[in-house]
C-alpha positions in Angstrom: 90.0 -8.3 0.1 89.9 -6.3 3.4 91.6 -7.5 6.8 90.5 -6.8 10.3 91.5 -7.2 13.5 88.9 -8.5 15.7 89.4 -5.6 18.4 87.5 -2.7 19.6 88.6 0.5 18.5 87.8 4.0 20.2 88.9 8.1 19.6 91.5 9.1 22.1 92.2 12.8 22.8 95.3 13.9 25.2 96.2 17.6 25.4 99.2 18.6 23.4 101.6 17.9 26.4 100.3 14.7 27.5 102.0 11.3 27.5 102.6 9.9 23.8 101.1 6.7 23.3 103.3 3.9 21.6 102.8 4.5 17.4 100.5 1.8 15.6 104.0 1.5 13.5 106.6 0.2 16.4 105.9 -3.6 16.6 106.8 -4.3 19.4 104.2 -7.6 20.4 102.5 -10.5 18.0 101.0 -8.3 15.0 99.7 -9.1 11.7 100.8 -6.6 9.4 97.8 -7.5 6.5 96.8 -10.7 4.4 97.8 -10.9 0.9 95.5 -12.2 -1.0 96.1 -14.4 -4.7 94.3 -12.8 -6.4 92.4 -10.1 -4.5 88.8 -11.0 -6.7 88.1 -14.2 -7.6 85.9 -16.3 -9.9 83.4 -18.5 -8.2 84.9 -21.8 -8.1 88.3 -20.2 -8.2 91.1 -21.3 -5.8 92.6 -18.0 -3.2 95.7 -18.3 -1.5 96.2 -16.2 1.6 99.6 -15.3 3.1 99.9 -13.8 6.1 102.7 -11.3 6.9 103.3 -11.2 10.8 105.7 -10.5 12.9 106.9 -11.1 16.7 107.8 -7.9 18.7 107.8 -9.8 21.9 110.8 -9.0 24.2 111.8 -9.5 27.7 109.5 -12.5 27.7 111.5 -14.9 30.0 108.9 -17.8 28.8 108.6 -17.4 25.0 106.2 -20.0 23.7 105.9 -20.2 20.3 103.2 -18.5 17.9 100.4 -20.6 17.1 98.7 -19.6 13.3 95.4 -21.0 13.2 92.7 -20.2 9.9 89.3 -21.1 9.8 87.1 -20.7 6.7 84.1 -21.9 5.1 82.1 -19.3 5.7 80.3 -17.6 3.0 77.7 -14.7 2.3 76.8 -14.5 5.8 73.4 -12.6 6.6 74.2 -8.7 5.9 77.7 -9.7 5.3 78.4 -9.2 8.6 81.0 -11.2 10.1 79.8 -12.2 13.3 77.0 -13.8 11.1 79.9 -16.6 10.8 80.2 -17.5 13.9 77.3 -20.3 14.5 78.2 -21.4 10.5 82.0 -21.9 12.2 80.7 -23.7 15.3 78.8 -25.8 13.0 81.8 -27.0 11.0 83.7 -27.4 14.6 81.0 -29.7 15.9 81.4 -31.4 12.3 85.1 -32.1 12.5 84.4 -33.6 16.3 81.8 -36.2 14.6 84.3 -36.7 12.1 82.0 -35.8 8.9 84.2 -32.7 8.2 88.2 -33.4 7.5 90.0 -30.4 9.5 92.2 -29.8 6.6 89.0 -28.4 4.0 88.4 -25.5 6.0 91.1 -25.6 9.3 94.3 -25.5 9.3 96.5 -24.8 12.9 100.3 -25.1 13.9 103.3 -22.4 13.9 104.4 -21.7 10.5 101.3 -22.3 8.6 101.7 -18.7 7.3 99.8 -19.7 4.1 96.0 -21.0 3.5 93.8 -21.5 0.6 90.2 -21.5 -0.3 88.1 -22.6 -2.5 85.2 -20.2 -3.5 81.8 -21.9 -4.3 80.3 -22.2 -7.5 77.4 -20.6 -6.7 78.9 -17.8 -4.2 77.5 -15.4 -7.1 74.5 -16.6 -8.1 73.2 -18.1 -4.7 72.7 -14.3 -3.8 69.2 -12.0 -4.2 69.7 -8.8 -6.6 71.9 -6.2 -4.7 69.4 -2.5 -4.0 72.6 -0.9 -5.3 76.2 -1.7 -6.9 77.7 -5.3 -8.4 76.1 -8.2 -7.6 78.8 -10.3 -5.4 79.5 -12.9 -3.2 81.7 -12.7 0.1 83.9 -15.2 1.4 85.1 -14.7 5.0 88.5 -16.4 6.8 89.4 -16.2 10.3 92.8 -16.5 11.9 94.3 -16.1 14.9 97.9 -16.0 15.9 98.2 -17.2 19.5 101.6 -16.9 21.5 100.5 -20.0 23.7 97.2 -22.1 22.9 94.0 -21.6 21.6 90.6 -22.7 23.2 87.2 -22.1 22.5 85.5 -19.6 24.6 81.7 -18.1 26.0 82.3 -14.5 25.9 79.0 -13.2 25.2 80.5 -10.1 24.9 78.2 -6.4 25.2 77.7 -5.4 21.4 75.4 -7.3 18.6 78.4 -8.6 17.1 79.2 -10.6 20.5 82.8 -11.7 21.3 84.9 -13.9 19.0 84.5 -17.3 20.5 88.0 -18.6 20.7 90.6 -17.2 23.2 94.6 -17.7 23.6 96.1 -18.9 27.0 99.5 -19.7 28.7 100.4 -22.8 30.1 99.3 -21.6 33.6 95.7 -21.0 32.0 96.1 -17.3 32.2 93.9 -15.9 29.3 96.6 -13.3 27.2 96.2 -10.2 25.8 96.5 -7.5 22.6 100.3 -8.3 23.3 100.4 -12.0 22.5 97.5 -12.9 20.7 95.9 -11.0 17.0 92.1 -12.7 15.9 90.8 -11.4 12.9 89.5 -12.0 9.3 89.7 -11.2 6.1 87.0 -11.4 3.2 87.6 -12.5 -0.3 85.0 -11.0 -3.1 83.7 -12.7 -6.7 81.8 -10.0 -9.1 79.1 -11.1 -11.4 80.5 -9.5 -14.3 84.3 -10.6 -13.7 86.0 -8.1 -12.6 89.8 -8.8 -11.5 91.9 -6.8 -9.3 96.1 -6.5 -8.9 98.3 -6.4 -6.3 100.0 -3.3 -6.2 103.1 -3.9 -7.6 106.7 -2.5 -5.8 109.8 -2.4 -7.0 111.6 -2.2 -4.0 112.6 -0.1 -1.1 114.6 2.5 -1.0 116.8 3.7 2.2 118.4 7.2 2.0 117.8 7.2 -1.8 119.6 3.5 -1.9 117.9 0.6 -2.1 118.0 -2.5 -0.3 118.0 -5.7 -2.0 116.3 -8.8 -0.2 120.0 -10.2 1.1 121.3 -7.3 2.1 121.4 -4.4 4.9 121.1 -0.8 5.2 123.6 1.1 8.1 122.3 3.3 10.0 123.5 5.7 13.6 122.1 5.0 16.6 120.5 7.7 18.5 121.6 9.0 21.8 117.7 9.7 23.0 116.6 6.8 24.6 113.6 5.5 24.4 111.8 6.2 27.6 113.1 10.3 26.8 110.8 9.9 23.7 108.5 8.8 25.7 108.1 11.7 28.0 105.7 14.2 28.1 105.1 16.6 25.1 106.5 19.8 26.1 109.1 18.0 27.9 110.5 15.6 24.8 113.6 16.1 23.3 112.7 16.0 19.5 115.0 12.6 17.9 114.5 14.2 14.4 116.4 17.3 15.4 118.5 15.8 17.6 119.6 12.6 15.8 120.5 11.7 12.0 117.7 10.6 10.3 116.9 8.4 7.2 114.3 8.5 4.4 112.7 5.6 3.8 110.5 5.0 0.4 108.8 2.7 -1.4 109.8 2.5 -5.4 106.5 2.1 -7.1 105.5 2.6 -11.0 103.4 5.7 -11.7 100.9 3.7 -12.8 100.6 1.4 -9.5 96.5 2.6 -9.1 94.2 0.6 -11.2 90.5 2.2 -12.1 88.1 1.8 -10.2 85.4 0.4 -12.0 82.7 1.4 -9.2 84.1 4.8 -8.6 83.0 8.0 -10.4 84.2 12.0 -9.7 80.7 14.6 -9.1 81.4 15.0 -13.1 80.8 11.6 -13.7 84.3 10.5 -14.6 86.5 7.3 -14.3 88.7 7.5 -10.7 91.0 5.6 -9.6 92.3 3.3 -6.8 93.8 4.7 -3.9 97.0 3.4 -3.0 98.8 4.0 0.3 101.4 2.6 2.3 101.9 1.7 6.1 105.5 2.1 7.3 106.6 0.0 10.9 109.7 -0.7 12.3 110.4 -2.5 15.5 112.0 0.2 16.7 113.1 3.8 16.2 110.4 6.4 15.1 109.2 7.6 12.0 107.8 10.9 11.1 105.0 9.6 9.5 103.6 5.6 9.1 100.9 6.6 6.7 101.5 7.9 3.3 99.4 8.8 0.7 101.1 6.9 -3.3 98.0 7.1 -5.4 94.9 9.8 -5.4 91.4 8.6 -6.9 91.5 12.1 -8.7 95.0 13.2 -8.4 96.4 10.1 -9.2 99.9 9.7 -8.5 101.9 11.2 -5.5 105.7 11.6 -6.1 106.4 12.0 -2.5 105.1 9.3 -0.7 108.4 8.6 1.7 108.9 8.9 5.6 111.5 9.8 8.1 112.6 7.4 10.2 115.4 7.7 13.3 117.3 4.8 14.9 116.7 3.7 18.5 119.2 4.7 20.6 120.2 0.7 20.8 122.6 -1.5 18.5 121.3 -3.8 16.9 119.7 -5.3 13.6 116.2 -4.0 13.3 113.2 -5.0 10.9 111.8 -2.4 8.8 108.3 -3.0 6.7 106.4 -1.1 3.9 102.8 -2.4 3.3 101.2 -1.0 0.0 97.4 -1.4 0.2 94.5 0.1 -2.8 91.5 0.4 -2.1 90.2 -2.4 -3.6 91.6 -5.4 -0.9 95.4 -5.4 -2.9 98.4 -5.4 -0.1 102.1 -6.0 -1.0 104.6 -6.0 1.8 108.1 -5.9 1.9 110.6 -6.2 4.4 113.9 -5.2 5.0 116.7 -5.0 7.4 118.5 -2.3 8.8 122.0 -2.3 11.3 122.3 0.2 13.9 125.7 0.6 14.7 
């Protein structure tokens, strides 16, 4: 299973005493964090669930309108697997449901809390395809969702790459069209093997806060810290460093050793069996961490024992949202999410 954002995505390079930009960890607007998957491979014919772990970052918004979650599926083995290959099979089932031959409900579902959605893989999704030139023979599902912090409309951006634009957009209620900031498209693609293979979620145990961990009802404490954010955000040479400056806090994820699966397709130069890898994504909405990305499971290596972050307050009280998202490489995500108090 693999999720994408349906945004463009380009190489920045600033000198070493340039102007940070904002970390891909601080949510601090509309995000989805990943879709989990149940389960990651399917069987043809085989029922997925998909739940989608968001959050709302938005502040200072003096006219808050509420998120929108809208999914749209039905779209499977595309030409090339390419998901912009779905886009006249989704029209299609749109000009459907307006004749009234296609009930919304099989492959649309739209309103703010509809944080789950399930489909239904074909029978034939496997053996509908042509022989692959290399690798499993497999068929490919693909689901598109939006989340929209106003309302969704159809739209005729041609757009300036082969893939064209995604043909919905979000708007306020003035009709202003909104950006990165208040509205996340994207898919995610669901995968049945001919010869059955299955694939896990990643399982966590929990997550751990200065070496404690914090249960699902209760809350870690933590210091706020004195540098502000806007003296993070100064230049480079200029910044007063919050990790030397302020107490910090490890954060961790408590995973088994054995958390990375094999990987049936994937082979070291000597020919032998690797293994998933397994990482995890760290964000907070707000405070900074050290690092966001760290590294649980090698395909050779296999497991990392240090896998944990560094994370310091914001300088404001508050109660604050923490998140760990363990991925493989094979489409498995488990998130969890905690809560912290800044006092």
């Amino acid at each position: 299973m693999v999720t994408l954002a349906l945004t463009a995505f380009g190489a920045v390079v600033t000198p070493s005493c340039g102007p940070p930009f904002k970390p891909a960890s601080l949510i601090d607007g509309v995000r989805v964090l990943t879709i989990e998957a149940d389960p990651p491979y399917a069987l043809p014919g085989e029922t997925i669930t998909l739940k989608m772990r968001y959050s709302d970052g938005r502040v200072d918004i003096d006219d808050r309108q509420p998120l929108q979650i809208t999914w749209i599926g039905g779209c499977f083995n595309p030409p090339g697997d390419q998901y912009f290959a779905c886009f006249e099979q989704l029209n299609t089932l749109l000009q459907g449901v307006s004749a009234g031959d296609v009930a919304p409900g099989e492959f649309l579902l739209q309103g703010p809390a509809f944080d789950t959605f399930t489909v239904t893989l074909p029978e034939d999704i496997v053996t509908s395809r042509g022989e692959p030139a290399f690798g499993p023979k497999a068929g490919t599902g693909f689901v598109f969702f939006t989340v929209c912090a106003g309302t969704l409309r159809a739209v005729d951006d041609a757009g300036d790459t082969v893939a064209g634009s995604f043909p919905f957009g979000c708007f306020d209620a003035t009709g202003k069209r909104l950006g990165a900031e208040s509205y996340v498209p994207g898919y995610t693609v669901v995968y049945a093997y001919e010869d059955g293979r299955t694939n896990a979620q990643p399982e966590v145990n929990g997550l751990l806060f200065s070496g404690e961990p914090i249960e699902e009802m209760s809350l870690g404490a933590a210091a706020a810290c004195d540098v502000s954010e806007e003296e993070r955000d100064k230049s480079g040479c200029a910044a007063i460093d919050e990790f030397v400056e302020c107490e910090t806090y490890d954060i961790d994820v408590d995973v088994p050793r054995d958390v990375g699966e094999a990987d049936p397709d994937a082979t070291s130069i000597d020919g032998e069996p690797l293994g998933e890898v397994v990482w995890v994504n760290y964000y907070a909405e707000a405070g900074s961490f050290e690092e966001d990305i760290r590294l649980i499971n090698d395909a050779s290596k296999g497991y990392q024992s240090d896998h944990s972050t560094v994370w310091v307050p914001p300088a404001e009280k508050g109660r604050y949202a923490i998140w760990a998202v363990v991925h493989d490489s094979r489409g498995g995500a488990t998130t969890l999410q905690r809560f912290v108090d800044v006092q």
